[in-house]
TORZA-927008 format. One record per residue (C-alpha): residue number from 1; residue in one letter; x, y, z. Coordinates in pm, 1 decimal, always signed. Layout:
(NUM, 'A', (X, Y, Z));
...
***
This chain:
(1, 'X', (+514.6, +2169.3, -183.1));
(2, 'X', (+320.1, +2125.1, +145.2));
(3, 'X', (+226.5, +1787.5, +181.4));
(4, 'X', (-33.1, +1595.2, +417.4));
(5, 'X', (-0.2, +1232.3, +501.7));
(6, 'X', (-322.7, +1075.4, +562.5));
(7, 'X', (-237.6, +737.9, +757.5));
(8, 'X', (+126.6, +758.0, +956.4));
(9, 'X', (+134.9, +385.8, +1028.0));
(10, 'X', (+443.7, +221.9, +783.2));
(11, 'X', (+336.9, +336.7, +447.3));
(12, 'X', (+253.6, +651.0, +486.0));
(13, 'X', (+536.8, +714.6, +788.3));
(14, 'X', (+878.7, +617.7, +577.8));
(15, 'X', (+772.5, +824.1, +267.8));
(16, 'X', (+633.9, +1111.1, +444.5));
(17, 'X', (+991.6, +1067.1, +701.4));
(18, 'X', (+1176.1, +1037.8, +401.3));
(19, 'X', (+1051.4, +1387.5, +261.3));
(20, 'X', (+1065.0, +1577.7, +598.2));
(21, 'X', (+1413.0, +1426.9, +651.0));
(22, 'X', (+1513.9, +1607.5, +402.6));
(23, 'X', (+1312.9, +1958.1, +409.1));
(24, 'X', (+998.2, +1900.8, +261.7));
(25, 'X', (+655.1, +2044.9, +413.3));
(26, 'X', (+511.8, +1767.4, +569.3));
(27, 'X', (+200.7, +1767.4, +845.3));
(28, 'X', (+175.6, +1421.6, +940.5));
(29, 'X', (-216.3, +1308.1, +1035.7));
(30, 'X', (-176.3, +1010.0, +1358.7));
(31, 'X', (-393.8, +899.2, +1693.5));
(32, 'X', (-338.9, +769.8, +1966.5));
(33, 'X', (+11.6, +666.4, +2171.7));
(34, 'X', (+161.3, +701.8, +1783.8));
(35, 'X', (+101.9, +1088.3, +1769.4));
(36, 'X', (+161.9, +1100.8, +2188.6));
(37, 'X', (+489.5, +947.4, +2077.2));
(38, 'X', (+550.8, +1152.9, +1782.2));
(39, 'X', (+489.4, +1463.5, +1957.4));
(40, 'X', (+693.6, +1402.7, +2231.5));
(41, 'X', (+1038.2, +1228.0, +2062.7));
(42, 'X', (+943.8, +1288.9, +1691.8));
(43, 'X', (+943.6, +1011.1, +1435.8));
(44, 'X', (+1250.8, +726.9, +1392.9));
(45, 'X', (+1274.2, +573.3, +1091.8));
(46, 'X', (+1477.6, +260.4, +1210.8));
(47, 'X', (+1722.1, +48.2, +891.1));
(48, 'X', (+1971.0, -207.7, +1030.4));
(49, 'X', (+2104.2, -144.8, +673.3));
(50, 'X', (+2046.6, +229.7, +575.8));
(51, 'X', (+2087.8, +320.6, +953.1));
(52, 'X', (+1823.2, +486.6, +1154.3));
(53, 'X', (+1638.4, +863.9, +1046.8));
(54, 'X', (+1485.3, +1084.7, +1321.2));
(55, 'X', (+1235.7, +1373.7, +1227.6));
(56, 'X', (+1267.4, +1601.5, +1483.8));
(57, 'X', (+1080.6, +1831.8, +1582.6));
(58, 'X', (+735.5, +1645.9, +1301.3));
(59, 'X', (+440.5, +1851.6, +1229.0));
(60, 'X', (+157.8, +1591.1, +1342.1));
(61, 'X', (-173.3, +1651.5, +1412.5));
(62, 'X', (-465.5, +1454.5, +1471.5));
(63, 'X', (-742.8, +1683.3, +1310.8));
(64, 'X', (-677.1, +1688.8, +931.0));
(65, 'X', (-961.2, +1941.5, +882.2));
(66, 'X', (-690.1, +2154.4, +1086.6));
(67, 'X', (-369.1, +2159.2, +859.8));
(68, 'X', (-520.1, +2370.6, +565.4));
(69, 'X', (-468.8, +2343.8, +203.7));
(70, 'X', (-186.5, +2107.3, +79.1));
(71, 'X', (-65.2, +2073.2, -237.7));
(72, 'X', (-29.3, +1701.8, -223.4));
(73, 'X', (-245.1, +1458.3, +36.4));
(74, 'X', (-24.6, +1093.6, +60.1));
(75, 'X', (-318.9, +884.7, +151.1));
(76, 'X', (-259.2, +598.5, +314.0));
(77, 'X', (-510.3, +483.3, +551.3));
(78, 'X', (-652.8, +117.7, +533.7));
(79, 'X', (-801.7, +31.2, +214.4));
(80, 'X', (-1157.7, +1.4, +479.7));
(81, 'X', (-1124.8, +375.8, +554.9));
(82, 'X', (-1102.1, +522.5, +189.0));
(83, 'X', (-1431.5, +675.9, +164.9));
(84, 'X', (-1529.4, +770.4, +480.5));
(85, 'X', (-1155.8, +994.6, +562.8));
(86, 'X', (-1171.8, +1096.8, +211.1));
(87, 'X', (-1526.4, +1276.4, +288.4));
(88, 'X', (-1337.3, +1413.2, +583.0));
(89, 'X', (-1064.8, +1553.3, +375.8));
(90, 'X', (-1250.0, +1689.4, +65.1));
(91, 'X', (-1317.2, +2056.2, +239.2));
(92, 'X', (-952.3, +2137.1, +273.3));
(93, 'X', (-887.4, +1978.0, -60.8));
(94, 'X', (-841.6, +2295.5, -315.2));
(95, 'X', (-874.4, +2353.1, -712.6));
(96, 'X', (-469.7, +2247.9, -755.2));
(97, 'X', (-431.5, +1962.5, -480.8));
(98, 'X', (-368.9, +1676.0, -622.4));
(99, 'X', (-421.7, +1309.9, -449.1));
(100, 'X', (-177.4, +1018.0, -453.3));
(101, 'X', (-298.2, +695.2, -285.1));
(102, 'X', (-15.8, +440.1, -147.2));
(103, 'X', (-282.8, +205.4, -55.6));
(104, 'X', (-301.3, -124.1, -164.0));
(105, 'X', (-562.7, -295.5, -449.0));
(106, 'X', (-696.6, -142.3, -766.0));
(107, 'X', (-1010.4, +10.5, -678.6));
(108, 'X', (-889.7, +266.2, -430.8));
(109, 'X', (-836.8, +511.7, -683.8));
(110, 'X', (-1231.2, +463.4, -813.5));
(111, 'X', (-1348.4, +551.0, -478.9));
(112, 'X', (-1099.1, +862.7, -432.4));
(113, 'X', (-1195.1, +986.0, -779.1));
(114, 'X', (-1575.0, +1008.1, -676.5));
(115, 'X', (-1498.6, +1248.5, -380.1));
(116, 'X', (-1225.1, +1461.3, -495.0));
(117, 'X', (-1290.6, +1440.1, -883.6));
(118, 'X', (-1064.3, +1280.8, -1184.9));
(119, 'X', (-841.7, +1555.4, -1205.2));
(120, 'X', (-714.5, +1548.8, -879.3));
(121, 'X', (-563.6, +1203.8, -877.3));
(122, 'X', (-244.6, +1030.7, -984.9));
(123, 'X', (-221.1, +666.8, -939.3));
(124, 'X', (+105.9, +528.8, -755.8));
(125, 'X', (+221.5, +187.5, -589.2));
(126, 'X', (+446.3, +184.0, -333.6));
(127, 'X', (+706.5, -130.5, -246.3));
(128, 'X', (+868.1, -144.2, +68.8));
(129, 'X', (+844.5, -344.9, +398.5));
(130, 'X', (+745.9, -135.2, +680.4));
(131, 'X', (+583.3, -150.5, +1021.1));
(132, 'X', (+530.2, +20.9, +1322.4));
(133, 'X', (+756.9, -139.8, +1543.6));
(134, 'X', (+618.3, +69.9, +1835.4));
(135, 'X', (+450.4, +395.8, +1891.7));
(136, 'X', (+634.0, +677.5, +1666.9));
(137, 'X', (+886.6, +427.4, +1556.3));
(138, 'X', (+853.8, +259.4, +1153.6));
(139, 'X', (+1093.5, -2.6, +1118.9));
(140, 'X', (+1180.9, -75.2, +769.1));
(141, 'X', (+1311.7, -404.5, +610.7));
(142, 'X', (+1573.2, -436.8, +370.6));
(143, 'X', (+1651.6, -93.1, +165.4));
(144, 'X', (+1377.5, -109.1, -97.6));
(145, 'X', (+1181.2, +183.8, -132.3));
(146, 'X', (+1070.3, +277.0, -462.7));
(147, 'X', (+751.0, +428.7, -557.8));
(148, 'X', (+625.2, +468.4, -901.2));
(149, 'X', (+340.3, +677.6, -970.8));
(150, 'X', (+229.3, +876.0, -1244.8));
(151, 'X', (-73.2, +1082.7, -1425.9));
(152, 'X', (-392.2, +873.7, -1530.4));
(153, 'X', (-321.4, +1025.0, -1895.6));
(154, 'X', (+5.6, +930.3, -1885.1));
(155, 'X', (+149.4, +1256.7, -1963.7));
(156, 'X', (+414.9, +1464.7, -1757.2));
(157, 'X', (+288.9, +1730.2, -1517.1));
(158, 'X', (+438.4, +2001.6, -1377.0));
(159, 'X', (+306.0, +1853.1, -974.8));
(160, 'X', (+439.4, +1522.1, -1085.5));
(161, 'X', (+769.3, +1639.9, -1187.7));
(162, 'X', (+770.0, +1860.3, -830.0));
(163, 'X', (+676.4, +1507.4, -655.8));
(164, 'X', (+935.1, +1328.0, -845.4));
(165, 'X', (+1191.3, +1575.4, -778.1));
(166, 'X', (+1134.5, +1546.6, -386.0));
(167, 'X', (+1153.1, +1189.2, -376.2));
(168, 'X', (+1450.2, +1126.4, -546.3));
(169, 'X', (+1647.5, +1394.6, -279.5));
(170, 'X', (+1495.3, +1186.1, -15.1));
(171, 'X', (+1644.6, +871.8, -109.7));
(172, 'X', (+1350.1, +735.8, -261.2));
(173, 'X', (+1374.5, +494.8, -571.5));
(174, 'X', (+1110.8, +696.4, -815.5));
(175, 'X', (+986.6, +688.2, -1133.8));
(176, 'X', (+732.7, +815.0, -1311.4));
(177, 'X', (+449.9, +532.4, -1470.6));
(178, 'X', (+312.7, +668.4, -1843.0));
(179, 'X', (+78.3, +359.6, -1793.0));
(180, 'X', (-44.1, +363.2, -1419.5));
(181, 'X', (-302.7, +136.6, -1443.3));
(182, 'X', (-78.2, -125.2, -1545.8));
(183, 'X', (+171.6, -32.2, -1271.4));
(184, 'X', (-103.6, -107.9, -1031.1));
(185, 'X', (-171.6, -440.3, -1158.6));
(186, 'X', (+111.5, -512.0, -1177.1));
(187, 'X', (+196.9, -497.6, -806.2));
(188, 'X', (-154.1, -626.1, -768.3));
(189, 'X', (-44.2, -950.0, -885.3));
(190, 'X', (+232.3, -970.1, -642.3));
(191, 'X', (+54.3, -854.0, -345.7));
(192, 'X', (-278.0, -1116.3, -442.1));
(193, 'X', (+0.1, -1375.7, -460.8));
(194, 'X', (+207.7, -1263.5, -148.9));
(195, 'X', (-21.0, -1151.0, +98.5));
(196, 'X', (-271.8, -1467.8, +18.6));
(197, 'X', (-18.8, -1716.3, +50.2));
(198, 'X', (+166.1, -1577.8, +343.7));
(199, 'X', (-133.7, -1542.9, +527.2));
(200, 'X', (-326.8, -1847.0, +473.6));
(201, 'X', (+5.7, -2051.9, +517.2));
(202, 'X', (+122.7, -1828.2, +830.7));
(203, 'X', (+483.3, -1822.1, +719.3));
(204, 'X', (+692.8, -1641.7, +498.6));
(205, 'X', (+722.8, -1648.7, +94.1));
(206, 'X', (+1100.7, -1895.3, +142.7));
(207, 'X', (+922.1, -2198.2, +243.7));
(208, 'X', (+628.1, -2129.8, +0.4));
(209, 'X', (+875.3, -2109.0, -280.2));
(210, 'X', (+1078.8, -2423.0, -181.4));
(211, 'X', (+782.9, -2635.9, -197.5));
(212, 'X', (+646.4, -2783.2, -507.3));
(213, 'X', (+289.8, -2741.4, -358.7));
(214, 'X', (+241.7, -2459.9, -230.1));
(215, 'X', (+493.1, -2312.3, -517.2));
(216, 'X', (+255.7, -2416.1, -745.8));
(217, 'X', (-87.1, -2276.4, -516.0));
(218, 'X', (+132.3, -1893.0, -503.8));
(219, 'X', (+138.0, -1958.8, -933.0));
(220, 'X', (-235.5, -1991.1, -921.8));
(221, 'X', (-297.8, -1690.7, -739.3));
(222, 'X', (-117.3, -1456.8, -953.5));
(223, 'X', (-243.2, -1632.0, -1244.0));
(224, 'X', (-599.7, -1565.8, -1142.3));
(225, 'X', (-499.6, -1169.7, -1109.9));
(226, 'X', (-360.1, -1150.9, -1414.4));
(227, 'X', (-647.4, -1319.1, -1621.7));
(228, 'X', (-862.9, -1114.1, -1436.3));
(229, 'X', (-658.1, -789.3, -1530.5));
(230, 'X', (-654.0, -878.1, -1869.0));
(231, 'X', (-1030.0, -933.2, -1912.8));
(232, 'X', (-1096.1, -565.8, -1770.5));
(233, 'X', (-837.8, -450.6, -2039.1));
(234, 'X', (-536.4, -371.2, -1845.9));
(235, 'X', (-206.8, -438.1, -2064.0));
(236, 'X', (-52.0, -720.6, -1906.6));
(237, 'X', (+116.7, -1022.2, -2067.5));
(238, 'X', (+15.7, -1331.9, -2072.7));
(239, 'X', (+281.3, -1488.9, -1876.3));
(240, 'X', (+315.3, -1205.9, -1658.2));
(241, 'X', (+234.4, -1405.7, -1341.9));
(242, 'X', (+569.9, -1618.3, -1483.3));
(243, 'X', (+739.1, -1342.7, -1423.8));
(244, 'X', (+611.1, -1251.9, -1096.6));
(245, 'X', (+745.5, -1621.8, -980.9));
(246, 'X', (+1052.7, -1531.0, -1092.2));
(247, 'X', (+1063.3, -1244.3, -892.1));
(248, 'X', (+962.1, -1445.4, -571.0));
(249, 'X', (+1253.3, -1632.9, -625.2));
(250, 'X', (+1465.6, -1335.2, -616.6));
(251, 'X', (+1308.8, -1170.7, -274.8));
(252, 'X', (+1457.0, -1273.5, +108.0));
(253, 'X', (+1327.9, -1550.1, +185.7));
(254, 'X', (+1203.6, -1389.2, +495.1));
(255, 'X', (+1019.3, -1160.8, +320.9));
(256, 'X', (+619.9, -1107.2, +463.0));
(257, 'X', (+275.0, -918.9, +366.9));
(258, 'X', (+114.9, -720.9, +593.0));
(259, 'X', (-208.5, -928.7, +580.6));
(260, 'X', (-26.9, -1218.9, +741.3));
(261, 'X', (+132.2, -912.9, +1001.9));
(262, 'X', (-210.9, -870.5, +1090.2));
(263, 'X', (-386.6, -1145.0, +1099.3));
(264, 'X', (-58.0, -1257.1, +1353.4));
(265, 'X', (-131.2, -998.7, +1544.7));
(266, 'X', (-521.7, -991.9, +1582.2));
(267, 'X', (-568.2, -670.4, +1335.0));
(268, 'X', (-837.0, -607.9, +1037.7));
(269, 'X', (-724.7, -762.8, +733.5));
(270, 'X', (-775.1, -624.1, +371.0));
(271, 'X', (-808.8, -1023.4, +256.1));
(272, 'X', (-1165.8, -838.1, +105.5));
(273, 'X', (-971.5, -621.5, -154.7));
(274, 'X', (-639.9, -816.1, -193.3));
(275, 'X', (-763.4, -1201.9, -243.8));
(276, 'X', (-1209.5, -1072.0, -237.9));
(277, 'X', (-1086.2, -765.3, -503.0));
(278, 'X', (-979.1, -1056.1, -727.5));
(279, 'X', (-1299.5, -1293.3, -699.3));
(280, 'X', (-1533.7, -957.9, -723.8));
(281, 'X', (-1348.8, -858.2, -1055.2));
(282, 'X', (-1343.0, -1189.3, -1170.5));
(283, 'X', (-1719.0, -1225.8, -1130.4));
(284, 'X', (-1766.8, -925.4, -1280.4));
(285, 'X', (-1614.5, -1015.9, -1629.4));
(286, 'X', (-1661.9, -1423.9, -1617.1));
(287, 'X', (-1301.2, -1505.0, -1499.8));
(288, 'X', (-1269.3, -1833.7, -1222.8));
(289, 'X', (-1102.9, -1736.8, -961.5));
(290, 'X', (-1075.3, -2063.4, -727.5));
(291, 'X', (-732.8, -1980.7, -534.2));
(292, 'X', (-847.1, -1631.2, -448.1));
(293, 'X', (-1201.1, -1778.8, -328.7));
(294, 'X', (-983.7, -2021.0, -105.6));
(295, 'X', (-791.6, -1785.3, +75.1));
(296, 'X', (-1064.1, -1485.9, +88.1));
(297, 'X', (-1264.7, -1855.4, +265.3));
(298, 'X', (-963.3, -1946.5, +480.1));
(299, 'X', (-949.5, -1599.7, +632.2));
(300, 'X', (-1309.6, -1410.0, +651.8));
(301, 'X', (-1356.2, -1577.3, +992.1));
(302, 'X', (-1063.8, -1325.3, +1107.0));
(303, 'X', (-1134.7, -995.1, +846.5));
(304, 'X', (-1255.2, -820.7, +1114.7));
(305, 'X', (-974.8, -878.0, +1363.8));
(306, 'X', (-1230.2, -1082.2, +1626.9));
(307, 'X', (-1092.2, -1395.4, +1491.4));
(308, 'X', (-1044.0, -1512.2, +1873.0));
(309, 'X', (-1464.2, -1507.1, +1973.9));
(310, 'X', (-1462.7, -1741.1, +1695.1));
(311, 'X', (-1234.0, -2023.0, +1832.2));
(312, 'X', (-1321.5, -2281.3, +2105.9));
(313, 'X', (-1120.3, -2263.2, +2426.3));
***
């Protein structure tokens, strides 16, 4: 299976690393000091807990229109990029590749669909807590790394079963979804809840938990995804965002989103599709979504990463 990775940063760097580790095809797409850096000393996969992974020599390149015809494309560029790399991609895309997004949200997959056609997709959410720690370097958190993706039709396939085969030789925690769209909003929830209360708190999901208040404001979040889930049809339960509080519970208390990762560090922030994605769909089929509103309000003054020409000295 010859795979591209579309987006090297920590998504699309420890499961792409993961599969070359281990023998798999993989031509890595990166810019900048991150491909200098991969070029010269490879890629390090760095795990106080798993211990550290080097992929040595890595096929990287910087043109994608350059690496040919792959059977799979990982694409995992920022949710901003989707259409515009996808139209980049689509020539070297052939009749049999097939697309798997790691991105986050629940639209990606609408906007991939449009470019390469239905048939090439499979849906797929990926959980783990990666950066770039520095150039050619993804530090991961903690040893979770599953990804569960799956067919739209939620039958078997023969490239799914390939995929699935792959990842589970390369450490990775897989499964194949016969639902997808529900495993998407499913994480969805999560992420809406994590990423918008990390970030417009600027701390970590312990502290949010401990306190009654802002325990109860994380609730309200993934409540509001869930409704709005349910109203497009998706098959989630009622109390699902019950569930999902639970789970935040169960989590380090030091565990982060990579919205409030960026917005520390001056970056873009995908507040428009993680907390925005909720309000737009909510609008869409009637639901109120006033938590998401709040934190899509709290943080559009630093969506574009400028946040700094906004402030007074």
């Amino acid at each position: 299976m010859k795979i591209l990775v579309m987006g090297s940063g920590g998504v699309g760097g420890l499961y792409g690393g993961r599969l070359a580790s281990v023998g798999c095809d993989v031509t890595f797409v990166a810019r900048g000091a991150h491909l200098a850096a991969m070029r010269e000393h490879g890629l390090l996969i760095e795990n106080a807990t798993l211990g550290n992974t080097l992929v040595k020599p890595v096929k990287v390149i910087d043109d994608p229109t350059s690496a040919g015809t792959p059977d799979l494309i990982l694409f995992a560029v920022k949710l901003w990029d989707t259409e515009a790399v996808a139209k980049i991609l689509k020539p070297i895309a052939g009749p049999h590749t097939a697309v798997l997004s790691l991105q986050n949200g629940v639209v990606k997959d609408d906007i991939l669909g449009s470019i390469f056609g239905e048939q090439a997709l499979m849906g797929g959410v990926a959980y783990v807590g990666t950066h770039i720690s520095r150039p050619g370097v993804i530090n991961q958190v903690g040893t979770l790394q599953r990804l569960v993706f799956g067919e739209y039709d939620g039958k078997k396939s023969e490239r799914s079963e390939n995929l699935l085969a792959a990842l589970l030789k390369a450490g990775i925690q897989a499964e194949l979804s016969i639902d997808i769209r529900r495993t998407l909003w499913e994480k969805y929830t999560f992420l809406v809840g994590l990423s918008g209360a990390t970030a417009s708190m600027r701390t970590t999901i312990g502290p949010i938990c401990e306190n009654p208040q802002t325990r109860a404001f994380l609730h309200d979040l993934m409540k509001e995804a869930v409704a709005v889930g349910r109203a497009l049809g998706v098959a989630l339960p009622e109390d699902y965002a019950d569930d999902r509080l639970k789970f935040a519970d169960s989590v380090p208390a030091t565990m982060d989103s990579s919205l409030h990762h960026d917005l520390k560090n001056g970056n873009r922030l995908e507040v428009e599709s993680l907390a925005g994605g909720v309000v737009r769909l909510g609008q869409k089929v009637g639901v109120a979504t006033p938590c998401n509103r709040t934190v899509w309000d709290v943080l559009v003054l630093w969506a574009d990463g400028s946040a700094r020409s906004h402030s007074r000295p």
